[in-house]
N, C-alpha and C positions, 0 to 999 in steps of 0.2 A: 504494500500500500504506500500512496505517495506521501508525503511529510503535510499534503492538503489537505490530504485523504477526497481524493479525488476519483480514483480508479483501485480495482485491485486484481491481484494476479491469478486468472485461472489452472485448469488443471495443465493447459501447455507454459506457463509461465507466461501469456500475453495480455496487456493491459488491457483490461475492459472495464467497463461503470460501474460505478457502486450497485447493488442493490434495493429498488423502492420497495421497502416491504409494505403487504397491505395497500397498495396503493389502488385509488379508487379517483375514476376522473371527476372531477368537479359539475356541479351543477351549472348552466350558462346564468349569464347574470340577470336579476330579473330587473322585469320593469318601475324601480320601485325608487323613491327618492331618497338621497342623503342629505342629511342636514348638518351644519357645520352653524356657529359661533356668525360666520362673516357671508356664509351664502348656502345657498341649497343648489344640490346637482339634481335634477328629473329627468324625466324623458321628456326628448323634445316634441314641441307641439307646437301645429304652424297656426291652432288658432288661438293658442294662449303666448306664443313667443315670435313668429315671426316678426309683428309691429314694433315690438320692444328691440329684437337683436336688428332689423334695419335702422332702427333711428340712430342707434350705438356703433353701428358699423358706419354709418353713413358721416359722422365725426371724422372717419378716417382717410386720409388722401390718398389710399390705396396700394400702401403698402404690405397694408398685415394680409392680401391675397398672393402675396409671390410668389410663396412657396406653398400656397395649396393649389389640388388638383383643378377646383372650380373658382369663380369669382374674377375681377370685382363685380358686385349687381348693382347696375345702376337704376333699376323701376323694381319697386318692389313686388310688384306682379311676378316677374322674373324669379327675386328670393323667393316667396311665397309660394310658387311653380315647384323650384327646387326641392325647399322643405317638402312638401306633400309626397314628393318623390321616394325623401332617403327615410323617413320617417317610420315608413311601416315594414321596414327590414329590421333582423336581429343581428346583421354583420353586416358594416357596424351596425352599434347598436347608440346613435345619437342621445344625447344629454343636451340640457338649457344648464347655462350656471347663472344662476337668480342672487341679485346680490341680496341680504338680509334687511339692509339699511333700505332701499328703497322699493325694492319688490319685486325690480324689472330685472328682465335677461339681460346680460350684458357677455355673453360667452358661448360657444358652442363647444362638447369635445364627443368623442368617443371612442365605444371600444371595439376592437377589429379583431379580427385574424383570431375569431377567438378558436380554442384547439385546448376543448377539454381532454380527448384524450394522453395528451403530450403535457396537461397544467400549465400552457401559454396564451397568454393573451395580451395584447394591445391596445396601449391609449394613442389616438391621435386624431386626425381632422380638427385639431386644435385653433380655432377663429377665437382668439381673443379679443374686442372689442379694446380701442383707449380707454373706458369708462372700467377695464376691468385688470388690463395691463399693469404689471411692477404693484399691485394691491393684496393685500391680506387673505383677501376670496378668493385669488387667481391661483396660490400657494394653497391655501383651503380647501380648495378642487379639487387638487393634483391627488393632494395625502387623502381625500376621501374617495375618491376611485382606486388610487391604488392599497387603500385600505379595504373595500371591499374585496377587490381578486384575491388579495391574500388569503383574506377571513373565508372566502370560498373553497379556498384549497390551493390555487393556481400554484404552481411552481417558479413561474419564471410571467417578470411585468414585463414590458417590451416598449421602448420608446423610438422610433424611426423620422430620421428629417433627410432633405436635402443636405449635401454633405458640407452645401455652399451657405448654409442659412443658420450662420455664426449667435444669432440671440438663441434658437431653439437648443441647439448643439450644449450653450452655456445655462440652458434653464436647465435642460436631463440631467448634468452635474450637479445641479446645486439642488436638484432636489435629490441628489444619490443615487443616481442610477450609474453604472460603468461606461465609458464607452468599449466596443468590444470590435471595433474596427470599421473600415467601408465596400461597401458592394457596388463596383465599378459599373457603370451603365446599365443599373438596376431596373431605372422606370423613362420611359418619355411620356411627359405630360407638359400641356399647352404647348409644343410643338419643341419643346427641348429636351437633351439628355440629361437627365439625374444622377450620378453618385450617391447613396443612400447611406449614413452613417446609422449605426446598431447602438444603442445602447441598452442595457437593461439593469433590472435588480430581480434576485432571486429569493427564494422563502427561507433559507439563511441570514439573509443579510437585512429580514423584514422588523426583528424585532428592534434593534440599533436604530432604525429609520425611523420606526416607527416612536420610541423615545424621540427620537432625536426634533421628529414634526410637532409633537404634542410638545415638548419644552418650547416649541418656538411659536406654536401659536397659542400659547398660555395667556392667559392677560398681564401679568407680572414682565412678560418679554418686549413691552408696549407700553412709551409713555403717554402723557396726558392728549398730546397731538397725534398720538397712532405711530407714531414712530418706532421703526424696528430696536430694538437695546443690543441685541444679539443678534448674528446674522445666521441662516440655517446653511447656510456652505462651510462652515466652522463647526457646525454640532454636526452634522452626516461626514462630517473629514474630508470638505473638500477643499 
């Protein structure tokens, strides 16, 4: 066995993976909302969030679509088109993230590539809105979906970007996920090549994070003005 304990040696002497004992694939996740301190993740709904996520997207000069597959929507007939679309699939499987304080959507993300029997699964399609960017709830979000996979069993969270899309790249890390390398010429989307950077965290590495998210969204970690006291890329060691 390796000094990781990573693999171990069968009866030819050749490395293979540990053993899952008992292992049983995960339930998929359900349609059911989580509630955080700073905002609530649900399942999206294009007749209770569409109105809300275009007014909040429409703030934006059209950046925060570059690196996704679809966008910018300029008529919200169009978003609203869309939403009805991706809505009533369970891969992905679409979230609103509802900020606490005022009530409205200000977010989209979801989970993908879900593969209970392998314990993987995927957050992404990540539209952050400016109203929800660099915010308490946006970090809120994160630790509450990937607190559910866990709590479901998943073995492995899975975070995937464009390898060129340096804010994304730097959010995976800070909220603890590894990077684990790039898949050259992975995706073409809106008419260009992608490089696909991997990161992930596994159900090893869940209970550390998970300390690590709950000391930072404490209220003690926040002054009178909301201000972070401690930074969460210091308590997950990044």
């Amino acid at each position: 066995m390796s000094n990781g304990t990573t693999y171990r040696l069968n009866e030819f002497r050749q490395p293979v993976g540990l053993p899952v004992p008992g292992w049983a694939p995960p339930p998929r996740p359900p349609r059911a909302p989580l509630t955080g301190r700073f905002c609530r993740v649900e399942p999206l709904d294009a007749d209770r969030h569409a109105a809300d996520l275009f007014a909040a997207n429409s703030v934006d000069d059209g950046r925060m679509w570059t690196y996704l597959s679809v966008g910018p929507f300029a008529r919200f007939e169009d978003y609203d088109a869309w939403m009805r679309r991706v809505t009533p699939g369970d891969d992905p499987l679409f979230h609103a993230i509802v900020d606490a304080a005022s009530g409205k959507a200000v977010g989209v993300a979801a989970y993908l590539r879900i593969d209970p029997p392998n314990g993987a699964i995927e957050v992404g399609h990540l539209a952050f809105s400016r109203r929800l960017q660099r915010t308490p709830a946006a970090t809120e979000a994160m630790y509450l979906m990937m607190r559910r996979a866990f709590e479901l069993g998943y073995r492995r969270y899975e975070w995937k970007c464009d390898a060129l899309n340096a804010p994304s790249r730097a959010a995976a890390q800070r909220l603890g996920l590894r990077f684990e390398g790039i898949f050259r010429q992975a995706v073409v989307y809106k008419g260009r090549s992608r490089d696909t950077a991997w990161f992930a965290a596994v159900e090893s590495e869940w209970p550390a994070l998970q300390a690590a998210f709950e000391r930072w969204l404490a209220p003690a970690n926040f002054d009178a003005q909301g201000r972070q006291r401690a930074r969460l890329a210091e308590m997950v060691g990044g």
